[in-house]
C-alpha positions in Angstrom: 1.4 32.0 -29.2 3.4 29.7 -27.0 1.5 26.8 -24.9 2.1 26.6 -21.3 2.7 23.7 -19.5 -0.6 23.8 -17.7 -2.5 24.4 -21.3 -0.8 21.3 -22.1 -1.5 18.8 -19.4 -5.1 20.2 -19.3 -4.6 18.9 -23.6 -4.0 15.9 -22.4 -6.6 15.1 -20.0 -9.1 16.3 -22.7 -7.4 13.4 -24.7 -7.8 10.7 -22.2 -11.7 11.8 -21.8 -12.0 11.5 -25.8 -10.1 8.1 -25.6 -12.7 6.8 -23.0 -15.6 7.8 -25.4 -14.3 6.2 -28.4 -13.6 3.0 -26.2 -16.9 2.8 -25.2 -17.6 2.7 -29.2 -15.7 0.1 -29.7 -17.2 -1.7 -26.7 -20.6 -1.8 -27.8 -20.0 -2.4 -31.6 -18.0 -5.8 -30.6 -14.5 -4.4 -32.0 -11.8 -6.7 -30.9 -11.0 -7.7 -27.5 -9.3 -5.0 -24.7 -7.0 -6.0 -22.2 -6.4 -4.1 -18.5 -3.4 -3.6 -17.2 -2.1 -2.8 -13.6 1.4 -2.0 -12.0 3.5 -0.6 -10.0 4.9 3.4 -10.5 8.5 4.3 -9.0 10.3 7.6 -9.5 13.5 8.0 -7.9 13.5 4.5 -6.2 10.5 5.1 -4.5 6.3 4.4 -5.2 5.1 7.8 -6.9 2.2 9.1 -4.0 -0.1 10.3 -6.6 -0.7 10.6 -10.3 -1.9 9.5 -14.0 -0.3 7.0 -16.7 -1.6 6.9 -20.0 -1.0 4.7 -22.8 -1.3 6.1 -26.6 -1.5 3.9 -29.6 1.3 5.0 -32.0 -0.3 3.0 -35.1 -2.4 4.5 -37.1 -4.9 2.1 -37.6 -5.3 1.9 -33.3 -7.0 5.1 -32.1 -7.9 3.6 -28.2 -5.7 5.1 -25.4 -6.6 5.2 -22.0 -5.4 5.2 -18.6 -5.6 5.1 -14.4 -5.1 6.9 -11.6 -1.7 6.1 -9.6 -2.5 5.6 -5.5 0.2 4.9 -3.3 2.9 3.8 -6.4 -0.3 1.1 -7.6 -2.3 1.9 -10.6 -5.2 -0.1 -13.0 -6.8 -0.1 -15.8 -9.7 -2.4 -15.9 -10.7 -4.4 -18.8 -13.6 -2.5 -19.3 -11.1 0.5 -20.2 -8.2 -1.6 -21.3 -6.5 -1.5 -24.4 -6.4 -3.4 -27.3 -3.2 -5.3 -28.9 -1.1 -2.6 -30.1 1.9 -0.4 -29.3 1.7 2.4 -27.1 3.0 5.1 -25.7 3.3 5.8 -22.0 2.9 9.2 -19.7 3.3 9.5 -16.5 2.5 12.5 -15.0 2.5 13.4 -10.8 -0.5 15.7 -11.1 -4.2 14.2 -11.3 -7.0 15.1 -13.5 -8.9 16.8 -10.8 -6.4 19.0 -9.9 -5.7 19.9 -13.6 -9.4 20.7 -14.0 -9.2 22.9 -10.8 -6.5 25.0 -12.3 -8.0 25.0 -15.9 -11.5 26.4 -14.0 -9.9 29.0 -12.0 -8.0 30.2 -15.2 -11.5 30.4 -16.8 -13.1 32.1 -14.2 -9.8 34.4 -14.0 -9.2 33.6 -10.1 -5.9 32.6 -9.7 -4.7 29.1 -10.8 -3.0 26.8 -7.6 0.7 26.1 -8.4 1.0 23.1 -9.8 4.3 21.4 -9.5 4.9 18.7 -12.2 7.3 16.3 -10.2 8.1 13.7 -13.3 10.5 14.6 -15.7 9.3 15.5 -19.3 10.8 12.1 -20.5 8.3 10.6 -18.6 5.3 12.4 -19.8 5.3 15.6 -22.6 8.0 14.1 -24.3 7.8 11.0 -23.0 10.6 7.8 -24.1 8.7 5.2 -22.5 6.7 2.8 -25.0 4.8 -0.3 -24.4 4.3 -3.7 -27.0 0.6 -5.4 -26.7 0.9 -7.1 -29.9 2.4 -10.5 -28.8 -0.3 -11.2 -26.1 -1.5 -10.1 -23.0 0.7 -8.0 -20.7 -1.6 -8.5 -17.5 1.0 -6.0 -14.9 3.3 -3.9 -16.4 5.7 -2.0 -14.0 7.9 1.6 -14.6 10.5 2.6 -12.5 11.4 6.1 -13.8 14.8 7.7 -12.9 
């Protein structure tokens, strides 16, 4: 059975909602400190209109993603849903969660799904190249300008 692109961005956002919940875990069982994050998004030279970045740990012993909408090339993550020191990976995706859940609900109901044109590369985001280091200190703003 081969996985469409939508199956898979609707994956991910499913994985960003479980990240949340196992954040708030670690939140109220006084696990170590997290850190927010904000930036700035380009793709092709310009601010990206609209969007999601996520970051996911690639260390085993980190299981805490989590991520932000991008508005107008600007995104944030607030310390409440930040991330603690670790490495991480990064996708960026043009799409946003509620549009994703739109098409994954119309599929379900079996209306017809809206097109849904992803506008960053795969690099960026299913197979994405772009990784992050939080383990030397706090990177307050972190900025990616994706060609």
């Amino acid at each position: 059975m081969r996985i469409s692109a939508l199956q898979k961005l609707v994956g991910f956002v499913f994985a960003i909602g479980l990240a949340y919940i196992v954040g708030d875990y670690y939140r109220v069982f006084g696990e170590e400190p997290l850190y927010g994050l904000h930036g700035r998004v380009r793709l092709d030279g310009r601010p990206m209109t609209k969007g999601m970045i996520q970051f996911f740990p690639v260390e085993s012993d980190n299981n805490r993603g989590s991520g932000g909408e991008i508005v107008n090339g600007d995104y944030v993550v607030p310390d409440q849903f930040g991330l603690p020191r670790g490495k991480y990976q990064v996708y960026v995706s043009s799409l946003r969660a509620n549009e994703l859940a739109q098409a994954a609900e119309a599929r379900i109901n079996g209306d017809e799904a809206p097109a849904l044109k992803e506008e960053v590369p795969e690099r960026y985001n299913v197979k994405s190249e772009i990784f992050i280091d939080l383990t030397k200190g706090n990177l307050i703003e972190v900025d990616f300008d994706l060609k």
